[in-house]
C-alpha angles and dihedrals in degrees: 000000000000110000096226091048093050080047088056091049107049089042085053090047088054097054098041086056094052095045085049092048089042088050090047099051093040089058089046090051081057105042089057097050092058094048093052084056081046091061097043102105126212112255112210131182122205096196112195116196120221106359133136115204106267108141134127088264098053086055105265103126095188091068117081113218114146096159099042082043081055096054100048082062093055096060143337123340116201117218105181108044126143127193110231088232131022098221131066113251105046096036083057095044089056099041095056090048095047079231132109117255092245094051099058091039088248093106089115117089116248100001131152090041092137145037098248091044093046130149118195116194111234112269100250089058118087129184115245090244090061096044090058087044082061092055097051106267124148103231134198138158111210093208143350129016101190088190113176093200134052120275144157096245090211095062083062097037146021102217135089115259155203119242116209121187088222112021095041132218118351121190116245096245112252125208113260091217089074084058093085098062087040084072110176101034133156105213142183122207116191116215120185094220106173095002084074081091082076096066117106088217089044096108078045094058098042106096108178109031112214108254090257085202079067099055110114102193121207108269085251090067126069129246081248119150087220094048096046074049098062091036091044083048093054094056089048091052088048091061087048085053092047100053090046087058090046086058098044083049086051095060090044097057095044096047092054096244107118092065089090109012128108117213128206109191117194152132135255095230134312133302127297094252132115107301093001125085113039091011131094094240120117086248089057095040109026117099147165119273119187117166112183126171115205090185122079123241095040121127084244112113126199126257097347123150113222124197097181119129111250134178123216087237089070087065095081094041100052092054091052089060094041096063084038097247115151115261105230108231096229089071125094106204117085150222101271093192099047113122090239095055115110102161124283109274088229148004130220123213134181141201119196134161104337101199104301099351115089123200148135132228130142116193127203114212134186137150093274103032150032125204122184119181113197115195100183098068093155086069134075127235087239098056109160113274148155094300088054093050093046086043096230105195100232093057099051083044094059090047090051096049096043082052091049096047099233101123108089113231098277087056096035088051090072095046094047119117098244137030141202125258099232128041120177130185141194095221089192091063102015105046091153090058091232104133112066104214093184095107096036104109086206085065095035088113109044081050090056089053104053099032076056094055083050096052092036092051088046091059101044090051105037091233098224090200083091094081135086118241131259113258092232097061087048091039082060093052081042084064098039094050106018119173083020093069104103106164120102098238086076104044092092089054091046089061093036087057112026088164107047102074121124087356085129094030090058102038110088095176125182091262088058091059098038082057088045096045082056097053093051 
């Protein structure tokens, strides 16, 4: 063969091997790209309002809850869990930052509603759903935001919304079914929980009533028809909320999206009831936690049972580290599932204005102890308030019952017109929280300490709860509840704005039903 035309063909053989090496690493790259996307798992959250965690898994056999139940069996189920605040809109504030409220200047329900009354998060901080949105996540949120700061809604979420002067911003619901071409997607599915006692179809959809002879009510609340009533009402409610769940459960599967998805089931805050919802309480703060994976390869085990105290916060946080996504350090929620992790050794929760009401209380909360500070002693617990405006029966039945006379002093002691600044609990023997050891000299020094990890948390975050709020965002509850408002910060508005009282409150525009047709 010719020399010079040996030379042309090896020097073609060798270029064709390194094309076809070229085009084989190339697909593999690929290939294994693809199958990286392929191992980033969905991250959905099933978010409950108002629900304490009394299902059959968490031990309350008078609840029926065969699919949560379910659930709890298919991963890890959190026993010890308290919400950072005990109302919606700043829990839920705090929770999709992986900060606490009073961090971020959004401690305060229902703020930031207008213009005038806006809060901005600083620009490093960014919400969980836009850090999934980064990595490539599809996001959505199938009901209501409750942000307490401004936001373009599209840089969270890619679906269309409500907006609500009150309630915020609601995602439009999305059908599950185009989840599966959404693939990976970071959702939020609101449940009502306990606010399923609001429907007007609620006594129709509960199909087995809880036997109201079997209620065992908490020794702070009396043996009253009307009270068993609210608290029966809240464990109906649950099994609405369960087979809800079941159904929801149901689409996932046959649609062939729970093969990689990895649920967290769990609740904004606890129950309205006495010494439950907007209050530091565990009946206020204590809430479900499930966590399953329904993808292989994943640090969620099966069927296990977890003590460890965890934070809502930590909810954020955690799903960020399951789908591998970086944790930013200015966040304060953490990777639940990390192999250091032994528990926090507390959990602070606040309480701040609660619509009209405005208060102050922090909490302090371990396995051992609970220490609650309130720093608006001149005010009752009972001061009045949106359940008093809405005359929930419960409320005005407590209040009848502490005038007549007829609540023994454990009950009497919530409905009294002061209260004292500090509170302390020992959680192993007191679980209810009855007997007030502050002024007990045995327990003097576990009270330092912990009143100590309050001040000295105070301090290190610059609780921004300390502040007083600005008049526009109480001039805007001044127009949402207008003659109802009591407290003195908003006697110098009321003068300023005679006429603006109840203009929102009253309204019920058609904005407000659409919202509310959404919702339902």
């Amino acid at each position: 063969m010719n020399r010079n035309i040996h030379k042309v063909l090896v020097r073609f053989s060798a270029r064709l091997l390194i094309i076809t090496l070229l085009f084989v690493f190339t697909s593999c790259a690929d290939w294994n790209s693809n199958e990286e996307s392929e191992k980033q798992p969905n991250i959905l959250w099933i978010y409950l309002e108002d629900t304490n965690p009394l299902f059959g898994c968490y031990d309350f056999p008078l609840s029926q809850t065969p699919n949560i139940d379910k659930l709890a069996e298919d991963g890890v189920r959190f026993t010890n869990v308290f919400m950072p605040v005990p109302v919606c809109s700043p829990c839920r504030s705090g929770i999709i930052c992986g900060m606490m409220p009073t961090s971020i200047g959004v401690q305060n329900h229902h703020s930031s509603r207008t213009e005038e009354s806006a809060i901005y998060l600083p620009e490093n901080i960014q919400t969980i759903p836009e850090l999934f949105k980064e990595a490539g996540y599809f996001t959505f949120n199938n009901g209501k935001d409750d942000y307490n700061f401004m936001y373009n809604r599209f840089d969270l979420y890619d679906q269309s919304y409500y907006k609500h002067p009150l309630y915020g911003k609601s995602g439009e619901r999305i059908d599950l079914a185009v989840l599966k071409e959404k693939q990976p997607f970071f959702g939020q599915i609101q449940m009502y929980g306990g606010k399923e006692i609001f429907s007007s179809k609620f006594k129709d959809r509960v199909k087995n009533p809880v036997d109201r002879s079997k209620i065992v009510l908490p020794p702070y609340l009396p043996n009253d028809t009307v009270i068993i009533e609210e608290y029966a009402n809240h464990i109906d409610a649950i099994q609405i909320t369960d087979n809800r769940f079941g159904e929801i459960m149901e689409k996932l599967k046959d649609g062939g999206i729970l093969v990689n998805t990895i649920i967290f089931f769990f609740s904004d805050h606890g129950m309205r009831l006495t010494r439950h919802k907007q209050f530091l309480y565990d009946g206020g703060t204590h809430v479900p936690l499930i966590i399953a994976r329904y993808k292989d390869g994943m640090p969620v085990e099966k069927g296990i049972v977890q003590d460890d105290l965890i934070s809502g916060l930590d909810i954020g946080t955690t799903s960020l580290a399951l789908a591998g996504l970086q944790i930013p350090e200015y966040m304060e929620g953490v990777d639940i599932f990390d192999k250091d992790f032994k528990g926090r050794d507390w959990v602070i929760s606040s309480r701040d204005r609660c619509d009209f009401s405005i208060d102050r209380i922090r909490s302090v909360r371990s396995k051992e102890f609970k220490y609650i500070r309130n720093y608006m002693t001149d005010r009752p617990y009972m001061q009045k308030s949106y359940m008093d405006v809405d005359r929930v029966p419960f409320v005005i039945r407590m209040k009848e019952l502490y005038n007549e006379n007829k609540l023994n002093e454990v009950q009497a002691r919530f409905m009294a017109e002061d209260r004292p600044a500090e509170e302390f609990y020992d959680i192993i023997n007191d679980p209810f929280e009855i007997n007030n050891l502050a002024g007990d000299v045995v327990y003097a020094d576990f009270l330092k300490q912990y009143r100590d990890i309050l001040e000295n948390w105070i301090k290190e975050t610059g609780d921004m709860g300390q502040s007083t709020e600005n008049a526009e965002g109480l001039k805007f509850m001044l127009g949402v509840w207008g003659d109802h408002v009591e407290n003195p910060e908003y006697t110098p508005l009321v003068e300023a704005f005679p006429d603006l009282g109840g203009s929102l409150f009253h309204m019920k525009s058609a904005e407000w039903k659409k919202f509310e047709n959404n919702e339902n």
